[in-house]
TORKOL-4160 file (C-alpha; in steps of 0.2 Angstrom, whole numbers, padded with zeros to 4 digits, m for minus):
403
<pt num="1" X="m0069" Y="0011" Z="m0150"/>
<pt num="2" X="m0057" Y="0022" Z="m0141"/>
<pt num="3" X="m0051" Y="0038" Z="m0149"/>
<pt num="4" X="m0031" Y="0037" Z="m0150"/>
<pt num="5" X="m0019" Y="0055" Z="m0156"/>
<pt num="6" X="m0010" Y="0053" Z="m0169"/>
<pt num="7" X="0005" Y="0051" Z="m0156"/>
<pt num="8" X="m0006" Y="0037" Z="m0148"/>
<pt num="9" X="m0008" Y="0027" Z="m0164"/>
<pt num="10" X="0012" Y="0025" Z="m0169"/>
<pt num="11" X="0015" Y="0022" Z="m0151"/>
<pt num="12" X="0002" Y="0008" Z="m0152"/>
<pt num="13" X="0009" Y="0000" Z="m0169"/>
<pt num="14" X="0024" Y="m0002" Z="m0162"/>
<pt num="15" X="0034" Y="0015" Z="m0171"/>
<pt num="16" X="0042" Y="0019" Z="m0154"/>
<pt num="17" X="0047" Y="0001" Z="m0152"/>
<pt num="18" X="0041" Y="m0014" Z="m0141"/>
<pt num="19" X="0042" Y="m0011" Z="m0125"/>
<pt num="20" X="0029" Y="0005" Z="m0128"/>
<pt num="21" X="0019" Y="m0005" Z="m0141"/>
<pt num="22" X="0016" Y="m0018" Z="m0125"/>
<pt num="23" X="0013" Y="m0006" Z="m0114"/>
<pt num="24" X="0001" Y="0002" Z="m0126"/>
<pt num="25" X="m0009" Y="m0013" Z="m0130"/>
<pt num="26" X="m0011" Y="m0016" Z="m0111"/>
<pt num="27" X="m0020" Y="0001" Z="m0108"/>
<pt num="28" X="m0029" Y="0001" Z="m0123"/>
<pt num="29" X="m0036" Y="m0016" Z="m0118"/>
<pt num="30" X="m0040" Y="m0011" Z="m0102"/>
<pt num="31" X="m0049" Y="0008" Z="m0109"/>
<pt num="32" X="m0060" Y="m0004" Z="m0121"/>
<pt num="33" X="m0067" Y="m0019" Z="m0106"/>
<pt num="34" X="m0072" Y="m0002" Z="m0094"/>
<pt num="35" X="m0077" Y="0009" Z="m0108"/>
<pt num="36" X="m0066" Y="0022" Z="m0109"/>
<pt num="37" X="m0068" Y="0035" Z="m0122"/>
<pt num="38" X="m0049" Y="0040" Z="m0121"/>
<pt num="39" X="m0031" Y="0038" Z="m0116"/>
<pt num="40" X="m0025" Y="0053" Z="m0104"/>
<pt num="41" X="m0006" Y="0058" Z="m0099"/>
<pt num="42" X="0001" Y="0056" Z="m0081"/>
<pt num="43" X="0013" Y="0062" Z="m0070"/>
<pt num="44" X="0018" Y="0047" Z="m0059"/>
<pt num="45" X="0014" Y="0027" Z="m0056"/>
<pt num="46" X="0020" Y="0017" Z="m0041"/>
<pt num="47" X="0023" Y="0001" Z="m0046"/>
<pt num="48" X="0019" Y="m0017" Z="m0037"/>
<pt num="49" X="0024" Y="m0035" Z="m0039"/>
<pt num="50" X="0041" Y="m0030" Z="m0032"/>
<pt num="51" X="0045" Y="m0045" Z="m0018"/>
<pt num="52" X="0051" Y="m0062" Z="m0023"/>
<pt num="53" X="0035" Y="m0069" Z="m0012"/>
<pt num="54" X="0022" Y="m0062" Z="m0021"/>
<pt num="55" X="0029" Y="m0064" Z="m0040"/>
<pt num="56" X="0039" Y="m0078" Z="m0037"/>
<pt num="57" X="0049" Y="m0085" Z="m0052"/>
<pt num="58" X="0037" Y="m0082" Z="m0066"/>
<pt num="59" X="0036" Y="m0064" Z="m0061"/>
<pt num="60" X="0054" Y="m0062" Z="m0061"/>
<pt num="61" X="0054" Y="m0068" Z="m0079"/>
<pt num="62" X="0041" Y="m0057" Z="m0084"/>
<pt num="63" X="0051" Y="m0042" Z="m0077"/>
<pt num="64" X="0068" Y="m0046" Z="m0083"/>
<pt num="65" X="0063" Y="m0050" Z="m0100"/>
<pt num="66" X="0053" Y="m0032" Z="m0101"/>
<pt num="67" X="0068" Y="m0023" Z="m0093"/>
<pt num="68" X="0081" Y="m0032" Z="m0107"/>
<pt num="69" X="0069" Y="m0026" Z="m0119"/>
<pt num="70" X="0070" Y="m0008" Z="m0114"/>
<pt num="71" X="0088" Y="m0007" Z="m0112"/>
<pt num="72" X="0089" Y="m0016" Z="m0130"/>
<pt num="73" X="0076" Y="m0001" Z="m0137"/>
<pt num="74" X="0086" Y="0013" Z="m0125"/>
<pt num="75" X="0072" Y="0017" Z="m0117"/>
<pt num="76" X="0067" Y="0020" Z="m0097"/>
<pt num="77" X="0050" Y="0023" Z="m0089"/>
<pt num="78" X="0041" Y="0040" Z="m0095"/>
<pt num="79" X="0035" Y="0048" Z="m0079"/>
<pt num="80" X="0041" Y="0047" Z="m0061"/>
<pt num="81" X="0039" Y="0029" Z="m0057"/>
<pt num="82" X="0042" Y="0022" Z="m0038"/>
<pt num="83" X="0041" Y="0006" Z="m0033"/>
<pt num="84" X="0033" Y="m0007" Z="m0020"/>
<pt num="85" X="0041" Y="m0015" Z="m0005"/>
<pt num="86" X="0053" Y="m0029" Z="m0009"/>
<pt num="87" X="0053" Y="m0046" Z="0002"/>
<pt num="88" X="0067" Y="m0042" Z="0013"/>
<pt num="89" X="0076" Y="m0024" Z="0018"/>
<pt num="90" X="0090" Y="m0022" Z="0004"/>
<pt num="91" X="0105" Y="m0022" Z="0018"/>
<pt num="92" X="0098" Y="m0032" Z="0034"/>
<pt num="93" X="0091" Y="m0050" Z="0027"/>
<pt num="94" X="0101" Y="m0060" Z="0033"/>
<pt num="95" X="0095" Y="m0051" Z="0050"/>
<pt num="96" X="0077" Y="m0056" Z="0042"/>
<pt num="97" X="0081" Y="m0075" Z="0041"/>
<pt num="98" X="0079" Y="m0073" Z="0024"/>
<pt num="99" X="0090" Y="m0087" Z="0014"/>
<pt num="100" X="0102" Y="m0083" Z="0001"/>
<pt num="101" X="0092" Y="m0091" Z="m0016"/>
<pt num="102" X="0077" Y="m0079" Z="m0009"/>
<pt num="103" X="0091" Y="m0064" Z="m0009"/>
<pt num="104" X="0098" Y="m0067" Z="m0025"/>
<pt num="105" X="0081" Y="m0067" Z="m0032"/>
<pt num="106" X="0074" Y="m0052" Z="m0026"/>
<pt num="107" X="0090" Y="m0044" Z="m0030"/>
<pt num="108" X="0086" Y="m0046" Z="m0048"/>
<pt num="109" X="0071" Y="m0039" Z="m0046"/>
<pt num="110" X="0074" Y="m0024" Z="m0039"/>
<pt num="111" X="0091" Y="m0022" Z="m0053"/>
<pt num="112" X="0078" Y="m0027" Z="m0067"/>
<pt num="113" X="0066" Y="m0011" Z="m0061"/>
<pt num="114" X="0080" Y="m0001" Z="m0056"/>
<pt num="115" X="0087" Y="m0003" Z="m0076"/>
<pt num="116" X="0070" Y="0004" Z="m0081"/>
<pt num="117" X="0070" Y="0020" Z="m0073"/>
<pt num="118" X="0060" Y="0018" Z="m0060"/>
<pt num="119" X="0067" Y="0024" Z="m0042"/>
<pt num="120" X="0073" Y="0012" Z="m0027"/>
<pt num="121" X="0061" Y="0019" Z="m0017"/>
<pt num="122" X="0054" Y="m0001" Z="m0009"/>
<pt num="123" X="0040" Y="0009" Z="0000"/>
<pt num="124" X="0019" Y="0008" Z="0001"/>
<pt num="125" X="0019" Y="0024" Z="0006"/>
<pt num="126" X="0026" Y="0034" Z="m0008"/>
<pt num="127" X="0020" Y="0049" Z="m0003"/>
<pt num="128" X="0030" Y="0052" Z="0012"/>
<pt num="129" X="0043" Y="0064" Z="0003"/>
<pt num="130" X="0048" Y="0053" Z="m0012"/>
<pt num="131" X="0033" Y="0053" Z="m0025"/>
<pt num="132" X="0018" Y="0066" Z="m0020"/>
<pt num="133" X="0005" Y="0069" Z="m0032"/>
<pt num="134" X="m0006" Y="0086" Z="m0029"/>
<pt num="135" X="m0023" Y="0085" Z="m0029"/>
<pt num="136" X="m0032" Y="0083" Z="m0045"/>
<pt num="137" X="m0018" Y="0075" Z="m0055"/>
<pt num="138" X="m0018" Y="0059" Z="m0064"/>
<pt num="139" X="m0008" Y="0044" Z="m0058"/>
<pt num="140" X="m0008" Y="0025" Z="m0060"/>
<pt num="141" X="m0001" Y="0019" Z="m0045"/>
<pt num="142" X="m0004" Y="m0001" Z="m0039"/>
<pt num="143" X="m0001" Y="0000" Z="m0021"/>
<pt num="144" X="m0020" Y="m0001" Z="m0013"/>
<pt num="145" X="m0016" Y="0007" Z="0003"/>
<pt num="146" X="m0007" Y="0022" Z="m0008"/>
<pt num="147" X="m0021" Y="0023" Z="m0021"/>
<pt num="148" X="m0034" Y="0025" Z="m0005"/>
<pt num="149" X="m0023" Y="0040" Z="0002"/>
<pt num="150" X="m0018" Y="0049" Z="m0014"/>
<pt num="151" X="m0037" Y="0047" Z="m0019"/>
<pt num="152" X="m0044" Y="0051" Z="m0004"/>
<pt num="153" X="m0033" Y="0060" Z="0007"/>
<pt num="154" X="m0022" Y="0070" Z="m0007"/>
<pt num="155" X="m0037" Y="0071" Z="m0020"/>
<pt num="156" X="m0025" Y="0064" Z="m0034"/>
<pt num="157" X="m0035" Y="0053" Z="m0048"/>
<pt num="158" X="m0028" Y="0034" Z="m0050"/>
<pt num="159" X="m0039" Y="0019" Z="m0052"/>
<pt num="160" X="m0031" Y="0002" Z="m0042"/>
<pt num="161" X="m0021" Y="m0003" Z="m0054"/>
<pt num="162" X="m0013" Y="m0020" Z="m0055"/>
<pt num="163" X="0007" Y="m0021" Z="m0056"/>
<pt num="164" X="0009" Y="m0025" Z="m0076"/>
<pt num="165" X="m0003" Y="m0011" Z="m0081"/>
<pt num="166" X="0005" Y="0003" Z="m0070"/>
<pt num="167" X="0021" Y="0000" Z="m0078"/>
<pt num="168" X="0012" Y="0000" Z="m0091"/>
<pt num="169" X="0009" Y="0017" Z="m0088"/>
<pt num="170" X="0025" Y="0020" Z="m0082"/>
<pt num="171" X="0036" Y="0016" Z="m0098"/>
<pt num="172" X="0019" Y="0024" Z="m0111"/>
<pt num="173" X="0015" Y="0040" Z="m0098"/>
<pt num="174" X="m0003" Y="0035" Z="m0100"/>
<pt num="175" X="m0019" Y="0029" Z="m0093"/>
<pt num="176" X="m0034" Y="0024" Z="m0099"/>
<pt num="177" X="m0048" Y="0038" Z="m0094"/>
<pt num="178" X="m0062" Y="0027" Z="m0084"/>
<pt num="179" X="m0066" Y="0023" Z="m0065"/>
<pt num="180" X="m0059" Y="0034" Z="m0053"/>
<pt num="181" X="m0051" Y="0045" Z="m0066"/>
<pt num="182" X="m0068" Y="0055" Z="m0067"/>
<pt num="183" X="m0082" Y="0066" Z="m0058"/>
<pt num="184" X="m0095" Y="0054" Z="m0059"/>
<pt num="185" X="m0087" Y="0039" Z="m0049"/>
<pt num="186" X="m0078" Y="0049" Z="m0038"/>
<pt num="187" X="m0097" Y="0052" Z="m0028"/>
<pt num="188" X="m0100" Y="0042" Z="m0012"/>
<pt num="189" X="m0115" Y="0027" Z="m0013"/>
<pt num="190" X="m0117" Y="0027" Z="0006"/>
<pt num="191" X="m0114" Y="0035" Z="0022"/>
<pt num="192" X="m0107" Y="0028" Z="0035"/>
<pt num="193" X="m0110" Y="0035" Z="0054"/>
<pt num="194" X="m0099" Y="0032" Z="0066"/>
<pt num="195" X="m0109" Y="0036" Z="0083"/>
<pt num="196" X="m0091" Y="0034" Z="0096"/>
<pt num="197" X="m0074" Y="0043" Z="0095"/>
<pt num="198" X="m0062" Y="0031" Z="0087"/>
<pt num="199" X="m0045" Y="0030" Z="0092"/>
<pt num="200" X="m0031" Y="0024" Z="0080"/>
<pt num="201" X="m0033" Y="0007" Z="0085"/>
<pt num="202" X="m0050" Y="0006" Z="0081"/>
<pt num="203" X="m0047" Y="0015" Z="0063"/>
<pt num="204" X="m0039" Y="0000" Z="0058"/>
<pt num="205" X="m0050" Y="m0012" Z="0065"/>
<pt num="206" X="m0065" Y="m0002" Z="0056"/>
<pt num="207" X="m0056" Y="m0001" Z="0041"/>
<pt num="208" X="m0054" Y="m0020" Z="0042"/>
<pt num="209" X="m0073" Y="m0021" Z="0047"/>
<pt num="210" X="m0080" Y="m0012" Z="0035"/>
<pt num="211" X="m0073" Y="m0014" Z="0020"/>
<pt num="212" X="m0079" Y="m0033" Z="0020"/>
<pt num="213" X="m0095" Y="m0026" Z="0024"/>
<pt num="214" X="m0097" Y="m0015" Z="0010"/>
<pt num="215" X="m0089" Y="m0028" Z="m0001"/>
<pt num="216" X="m0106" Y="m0039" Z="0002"/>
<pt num="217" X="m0117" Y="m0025" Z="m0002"/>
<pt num="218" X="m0111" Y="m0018" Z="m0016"/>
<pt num="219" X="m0104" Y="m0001" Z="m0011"/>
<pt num="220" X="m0088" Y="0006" Z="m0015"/>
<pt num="221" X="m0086" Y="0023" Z="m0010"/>
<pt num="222" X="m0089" Y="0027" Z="0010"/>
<pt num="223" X="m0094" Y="0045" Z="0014"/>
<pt num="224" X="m0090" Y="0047" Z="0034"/>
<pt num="225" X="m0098" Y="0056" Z="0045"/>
<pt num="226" X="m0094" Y="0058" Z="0066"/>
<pt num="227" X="m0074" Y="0057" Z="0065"/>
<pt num="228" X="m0061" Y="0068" Z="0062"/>
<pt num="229" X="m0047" Y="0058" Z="0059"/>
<pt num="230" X="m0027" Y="0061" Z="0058"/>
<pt num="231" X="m0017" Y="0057" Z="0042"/>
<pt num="232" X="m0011" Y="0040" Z="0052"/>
<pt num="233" X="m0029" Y="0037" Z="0055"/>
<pt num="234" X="m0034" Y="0039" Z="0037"/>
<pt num="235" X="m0020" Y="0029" Z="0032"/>
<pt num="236" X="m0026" Y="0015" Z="0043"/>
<pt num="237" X="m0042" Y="0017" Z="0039"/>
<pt num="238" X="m0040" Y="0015" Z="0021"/>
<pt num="239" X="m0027" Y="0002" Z="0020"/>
<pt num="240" X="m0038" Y="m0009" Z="0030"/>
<pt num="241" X="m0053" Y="m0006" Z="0018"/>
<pt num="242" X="m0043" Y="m0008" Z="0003"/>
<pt num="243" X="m0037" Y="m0025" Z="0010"/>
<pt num="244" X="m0053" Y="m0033" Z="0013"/>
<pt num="245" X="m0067" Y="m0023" Z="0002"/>
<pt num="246" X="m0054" Y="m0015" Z="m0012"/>
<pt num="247" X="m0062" Y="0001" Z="m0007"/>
<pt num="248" X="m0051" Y="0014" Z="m0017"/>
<pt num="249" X="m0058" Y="0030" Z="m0010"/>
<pt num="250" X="m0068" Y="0037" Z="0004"/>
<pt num="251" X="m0073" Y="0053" Z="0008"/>
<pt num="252" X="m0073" Y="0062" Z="0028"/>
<pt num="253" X="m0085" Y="0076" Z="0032"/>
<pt num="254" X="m0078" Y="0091" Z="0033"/>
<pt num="255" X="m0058" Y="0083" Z="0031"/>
<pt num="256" X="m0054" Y="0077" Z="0016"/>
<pt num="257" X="m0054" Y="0087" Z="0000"/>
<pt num="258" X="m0069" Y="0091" Z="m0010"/>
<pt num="259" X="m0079" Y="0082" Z="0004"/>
<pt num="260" X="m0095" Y="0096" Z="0000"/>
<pt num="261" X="m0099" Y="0088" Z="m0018"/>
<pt num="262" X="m0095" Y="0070" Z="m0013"/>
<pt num="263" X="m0114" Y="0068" Z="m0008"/>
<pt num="264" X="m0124" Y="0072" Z="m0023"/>
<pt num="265" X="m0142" Y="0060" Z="m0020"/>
<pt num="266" X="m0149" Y="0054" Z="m0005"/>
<pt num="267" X="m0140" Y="0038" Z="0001"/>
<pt num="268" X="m0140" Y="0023" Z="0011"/>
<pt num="269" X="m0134" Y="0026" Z="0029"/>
<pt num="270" X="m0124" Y="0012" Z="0041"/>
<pt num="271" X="m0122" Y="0019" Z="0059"/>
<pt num="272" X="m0106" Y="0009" Z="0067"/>
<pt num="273" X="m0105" Y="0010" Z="0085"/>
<pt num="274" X="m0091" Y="0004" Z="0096"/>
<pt num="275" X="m0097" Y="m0012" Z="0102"/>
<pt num="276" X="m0099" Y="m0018" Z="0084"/>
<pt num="277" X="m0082" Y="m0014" Z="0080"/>
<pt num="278" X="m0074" Y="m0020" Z="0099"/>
<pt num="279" X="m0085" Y="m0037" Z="0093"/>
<pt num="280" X="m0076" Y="m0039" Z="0078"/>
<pt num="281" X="m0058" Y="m0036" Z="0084"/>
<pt num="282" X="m0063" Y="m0051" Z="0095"/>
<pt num="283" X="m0060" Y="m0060" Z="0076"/>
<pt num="284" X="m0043" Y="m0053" Z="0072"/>
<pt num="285" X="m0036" Y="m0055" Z="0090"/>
<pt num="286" X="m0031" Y="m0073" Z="0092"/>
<pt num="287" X="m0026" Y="m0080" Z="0108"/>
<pt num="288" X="m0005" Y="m0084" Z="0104"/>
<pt num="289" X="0009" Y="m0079" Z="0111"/>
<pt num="290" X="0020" Y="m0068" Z="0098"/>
<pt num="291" X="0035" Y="m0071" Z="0092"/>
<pt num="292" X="0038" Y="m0058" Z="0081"/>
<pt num="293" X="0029" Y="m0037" Z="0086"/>
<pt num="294" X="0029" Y="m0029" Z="0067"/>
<pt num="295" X="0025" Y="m0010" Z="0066"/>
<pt num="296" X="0021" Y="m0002" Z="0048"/>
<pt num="297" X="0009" Y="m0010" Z="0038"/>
<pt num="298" X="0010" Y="0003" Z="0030"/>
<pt num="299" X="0027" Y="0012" Z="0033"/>
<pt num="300" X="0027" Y="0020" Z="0046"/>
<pt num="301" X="0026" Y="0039" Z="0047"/>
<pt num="302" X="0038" Y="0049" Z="0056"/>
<pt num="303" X="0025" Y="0052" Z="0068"/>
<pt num="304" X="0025" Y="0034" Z="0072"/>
<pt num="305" X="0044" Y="0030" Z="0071"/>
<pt num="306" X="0047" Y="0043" Z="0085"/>
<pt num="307" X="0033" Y="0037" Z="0095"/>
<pt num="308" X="0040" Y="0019" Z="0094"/>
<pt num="309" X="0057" Y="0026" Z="0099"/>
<pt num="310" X="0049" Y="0037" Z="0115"/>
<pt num="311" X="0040" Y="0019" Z="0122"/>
<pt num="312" X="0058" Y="0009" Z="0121"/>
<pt num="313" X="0070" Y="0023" Z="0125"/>
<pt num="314" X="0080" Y="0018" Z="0140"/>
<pt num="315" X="0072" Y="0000" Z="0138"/>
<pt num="316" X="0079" Y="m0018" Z="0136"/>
<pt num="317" X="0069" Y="m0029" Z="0123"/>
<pt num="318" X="0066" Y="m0048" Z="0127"/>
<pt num="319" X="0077" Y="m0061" Z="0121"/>
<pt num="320" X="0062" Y="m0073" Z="0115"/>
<pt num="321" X="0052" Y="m0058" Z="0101"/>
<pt num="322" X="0056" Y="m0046" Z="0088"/>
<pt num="323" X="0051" Y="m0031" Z="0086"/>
<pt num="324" X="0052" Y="m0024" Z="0066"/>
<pt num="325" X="0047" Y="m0008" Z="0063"/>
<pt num="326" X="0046" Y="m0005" Z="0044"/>
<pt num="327" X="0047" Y="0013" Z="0035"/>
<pt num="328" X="0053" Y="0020" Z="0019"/>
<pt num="329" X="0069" Y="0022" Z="0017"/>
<pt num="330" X="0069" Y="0043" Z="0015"/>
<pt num="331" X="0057" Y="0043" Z="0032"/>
<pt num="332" X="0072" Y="0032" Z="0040"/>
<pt num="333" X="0084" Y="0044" Z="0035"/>
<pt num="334" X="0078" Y="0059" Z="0040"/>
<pt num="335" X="0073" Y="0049" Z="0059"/>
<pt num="336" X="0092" Y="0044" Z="0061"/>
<pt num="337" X="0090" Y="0047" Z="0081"/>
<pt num="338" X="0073" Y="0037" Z="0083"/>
<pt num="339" X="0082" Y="0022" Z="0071"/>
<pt num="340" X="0096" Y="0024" Z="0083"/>
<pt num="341" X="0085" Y="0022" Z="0100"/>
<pt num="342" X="0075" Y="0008" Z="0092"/>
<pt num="343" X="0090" Y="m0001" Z="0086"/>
<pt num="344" X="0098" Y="0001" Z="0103"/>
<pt num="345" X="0084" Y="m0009" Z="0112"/>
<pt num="346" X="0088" Y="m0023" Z="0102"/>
<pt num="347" X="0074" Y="m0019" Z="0086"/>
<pt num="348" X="0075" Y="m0018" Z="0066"/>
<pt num="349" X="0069" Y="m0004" Z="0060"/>
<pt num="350" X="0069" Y="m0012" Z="0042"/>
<pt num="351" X="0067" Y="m0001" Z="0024"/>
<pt num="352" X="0063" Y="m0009" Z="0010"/>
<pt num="353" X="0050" Y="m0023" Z="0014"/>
<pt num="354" X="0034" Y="m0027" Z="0030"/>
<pt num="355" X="0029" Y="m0040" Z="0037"/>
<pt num="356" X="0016" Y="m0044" Z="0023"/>
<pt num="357" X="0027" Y="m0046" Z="0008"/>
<pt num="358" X="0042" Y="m0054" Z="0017"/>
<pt num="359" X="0044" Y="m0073" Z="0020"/>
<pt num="360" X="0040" Y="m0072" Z="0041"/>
<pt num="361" X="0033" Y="m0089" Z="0039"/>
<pt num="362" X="0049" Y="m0098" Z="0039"/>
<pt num="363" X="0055" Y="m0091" Z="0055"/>
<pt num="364" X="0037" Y="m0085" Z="0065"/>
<pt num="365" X="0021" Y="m0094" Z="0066"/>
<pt num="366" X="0013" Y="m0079" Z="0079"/>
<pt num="367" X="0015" Y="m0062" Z="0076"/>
<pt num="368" X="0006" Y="m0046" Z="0082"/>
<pt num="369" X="0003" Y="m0030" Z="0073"/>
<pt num="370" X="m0010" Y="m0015" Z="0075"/>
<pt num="371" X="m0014" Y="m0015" Z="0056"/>
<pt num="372" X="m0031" Y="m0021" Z="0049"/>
<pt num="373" X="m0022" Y="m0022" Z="0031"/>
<pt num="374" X="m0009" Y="m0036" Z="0040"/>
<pt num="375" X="m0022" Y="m0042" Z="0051"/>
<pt num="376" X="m0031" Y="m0048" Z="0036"/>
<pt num="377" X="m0017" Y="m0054" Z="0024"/>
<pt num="378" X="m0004" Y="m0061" Z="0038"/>
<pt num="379" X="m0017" Y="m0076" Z="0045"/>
<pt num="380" X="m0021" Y="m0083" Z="0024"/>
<pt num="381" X="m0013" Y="m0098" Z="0018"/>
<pt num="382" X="m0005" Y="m0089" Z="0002"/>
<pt num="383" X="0003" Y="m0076" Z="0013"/>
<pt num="384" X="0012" Y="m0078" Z="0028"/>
<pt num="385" X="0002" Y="m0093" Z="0038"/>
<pt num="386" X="0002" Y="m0083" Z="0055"/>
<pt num="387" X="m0008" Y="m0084" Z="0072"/>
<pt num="388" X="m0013" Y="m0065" Z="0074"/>
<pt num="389" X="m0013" Y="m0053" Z="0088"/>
<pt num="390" X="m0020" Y="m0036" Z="0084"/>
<pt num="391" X="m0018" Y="m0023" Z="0098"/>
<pt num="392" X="m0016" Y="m0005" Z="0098"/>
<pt num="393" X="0000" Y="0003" Z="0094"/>
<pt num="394" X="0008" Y="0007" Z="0114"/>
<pt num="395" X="0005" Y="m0012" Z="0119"/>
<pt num="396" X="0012" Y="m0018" Z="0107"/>
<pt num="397" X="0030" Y="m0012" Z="0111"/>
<pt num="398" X="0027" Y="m0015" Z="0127"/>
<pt num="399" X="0024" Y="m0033" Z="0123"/>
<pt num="400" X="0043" Y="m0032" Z="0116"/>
<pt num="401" X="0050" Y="m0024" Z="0132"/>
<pt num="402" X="0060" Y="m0035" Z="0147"/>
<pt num="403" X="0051" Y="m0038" Z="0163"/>
C-alpha cells in the first residue's frame, strides 16, 4: 500500500470536501496500479480534454458537474493550472466555419475550467511565457507534445497524464511518485544515430517515423546521437513521437539537460539515415490538392510566426486555400506586427485551438501541414478525415500565395 501524511489521509476521506476527495482517489488509484510508494507535491498541471471535438457531450458533463462542485465547496485548483486548446479560436469561429451549437458548447467548456481556477491560456505549448516549469520540478501536465519538451528539453518531471487525472492534480496539488517522476526511468533503452543533418522538415517527419518504430519494439526513451537540434526542432521532433509511439522523453547528446547520465548500460543502437526517413515521408505526403495550409501543430513559436509573416509580406493569398497559423494567445500578443502582415495577406492567425482539435472536416477534406504530430492524427477517421500533404515549412506558404 502507498504511504499517505496525515494531510493525505483527510484529504482522501473526503475532510476537505468532494471535489479533493475525487481528485484524491484518482491519484491514489493510479500510485497503487504503477507501484508507487508515495504521493509527492507539484507546482503546475496543464490540463487537456478542453475542445468540444474531442470530449464531446459526455465530457462536457463530467466537466461542469465537477466545476458546480468546487464552486458549491469554494474551492479552485491548488497549483498553476493551464489548459489545452479549445476546438475553435475564442473570438474568430465563425471565421473557422464552426457552427453555433459547436460554439456554445465549447463555450461552456472553457467557462466550466475557467470557474476552477485554472488560466485561459487554450495552448499546447504552455511553456512559451505562460506556465514554465524549471528543470527538475514536478508537474502533471496532459498535453503529450508539452510533456515531451518540459521533460526533455526543460528537464521538468511529469509522467503523460490523461486529462481527468491532471486536474486531478490540479484541484489535490499532487501526483503520484512513479514513471517519469524518478531517476531510474528517466535512463535511455536505446540509441538512435542519425547518420545525415536534418533539417526542420525532416525532424518532424522522424519524429513521426520513429516513434511508430520504437513503439513496435518496446523502447520508450531515445538517447540521440548525430544532431544538434533548435528548440523548434526538439519540439517537432517530440510531438511527432508522442503522437505515434507516446514517447514522453528523449534525450540529445550534448543538448539537452543531464544528457551525460542518460546512458548508464550498454544499449541497443538504430542508425537512421536519410533515405530511410525521405521513404517514409512518401507515406504522409498524399497526392491532393489543399484546401486548407495549417501552421502550428504545435503553436507556433515566435520564431515561426515571424518567419511566416517574412514569406507573405507584400504578398496576395489565393482565393481558393487558407492558410491558419495557430499560436498561443501570449506568443500572438507579443508578435502584434507579424499577426498584422499575416492577416493582411488574407490568413488567420488563430489563438485558442489547431487544426487537430478543431472540426476541419466539415469545411476541408485536404489539408497540408509540416507537423508529423498533425500528419498522423489529421488523415484517422476519429479525427479530422483529411487527405494530407506534409511539406516543409517555406513551401507551404508559398502554396497559399497568388500566382
Amino acid at each position: 500500500m502507498m504511504y499517505l501524511t496525515t494531510e493525505q489521509e483527510r484529504m482522501l476521506s473526503g475532510e476537505e470536501g468532494e471535489a479533493v476527495r475525487k481528485g484524491m482517489e484518482l491519484i491514489v488509484a493510479l500510485g497503487e496500479i504503477y507501484g508507487a510508494e508515495r504521493l509527492i507535491p507539484i507546482k503546475s498541471a496543464q490540463v487537456s480534454g478542453v475542445s468540444y471535438k474531442t470530449i464531446g457531450d459526455a465530457g462536457l458533463e463530467f466537466i461542469e458537474d465537477y466545476a458546480r462542485i468546487m464552486k458549491k465547496e469554494g474551492r479552485k485548483v491548488r497549483v498553476k493550472t493551464t489548459m489545452n486548446p479549445a476546438g475553435m479560436d475564442l473570438e474568430k469561429w465563425r471565421l473557422m466555419g464552426v457552427d453555433e451549437d459547436f460554439a456554445e458548447k465549447q463555450l461552456r467548456i472553457f467557462n466550466a475550467y475557467v470557474s476552477m481556477g485554472i488560466e485561459p491560456s487554450l495552448t499546447c505549448t504552455p511553456y512559451y511565457f505562460v506556465n514554465v516549469p524549471s528543470f527538475g520540478e514536478h508537474i502533471a501536465w496532459a498535453e503529450s507534445s508539452a510533456v515531451s519538451y518540459a521533460n526533455s528539453v526543460i528537464g521538468a518531471r511529469t509522467n503523460r497524464e490523461g486529462g481527468p487525472s491532471a486536474l486531478a492534480s490540479a484541484i489535490t496539488g499532487l501526483t503520484a511518485e512513479y514513471g517519469l517522476h524518478l531517476d531510474e526511468n528517466r535512463r535511455a533503452d536505446v540509441i538512435i544515430e542519425v547518420d545525415f543533418k536534418p533539417d526542420p522538415y525532416l525532424y518532424a517527419a522522424m519524429g513521426n517515423h520513429l516513434g511508430s518504430l520504437l513503439s513496435k519494439i518496446g523502447k520508450k526513451v531515445p538517447y540521440f546521437r548525430g544532431i544538434k537540434p533548435s528548440e523548434d526542432e526538439m519540439k517537432a521532433l517530440g510531438a511527432a513521437m508522442a503522437a505515434t509511439g507516446s514517447i514522453a522523453l528523449y534525450h540529445v547528446e550534448n543538448i539537452t539537460p543531464k544528457w551525460e547520465d542518460a546512458v548508464t548500460d550498454k544499449l541497443e543502437t538504430i542508425h537512421i539515415d536519410k533515405r530511410e526517413i525521405r521513404e517514409h515521408i512518401k507515406g504522409m505526403d498524399r497526392d491532393c490538392e489543399p484546401e486548407l495550409i495549417a501552421i502550428g501543430c504545435p503553436h507556433a513559436s515566435e520564431r515561426e510566426l515571424k518567419r511566416i509573416a517574412e514569406l507573405v509580406k507584400g504578398r496576395r493569398k489565393r482565393e481558393d486555400r487558407e492558410l491558419w497559423v495557430s499560436v498561443s494567445r501570449a506568443v500572438a500578443e507579443r508578435n502584434p506586427e507579424a499577426v498584422r502582415i499575416i492577416e493582411e495577406f488574407g490568413g488567420l492567425v488563430l489563438r485558442d485551438t489547431c487544426m487537430v482539435v478543431a472540426p476541419i472536416e466539415k469545411r476541408f477534406g485536404n489539408t497540408a501541414v509540416n507537423s508529423g504530430k498533425a500528419a498522423y492524427y489529421l488523415p484517422k477517421e476519429s479525427f479530422c478525415r483529411q487527405c494530407v500533404r506534409f511539406r516543409p515549412l517555406e513551401e507551404l506558404v508559398m502554396m497559399a500565395v497568388a500566382p
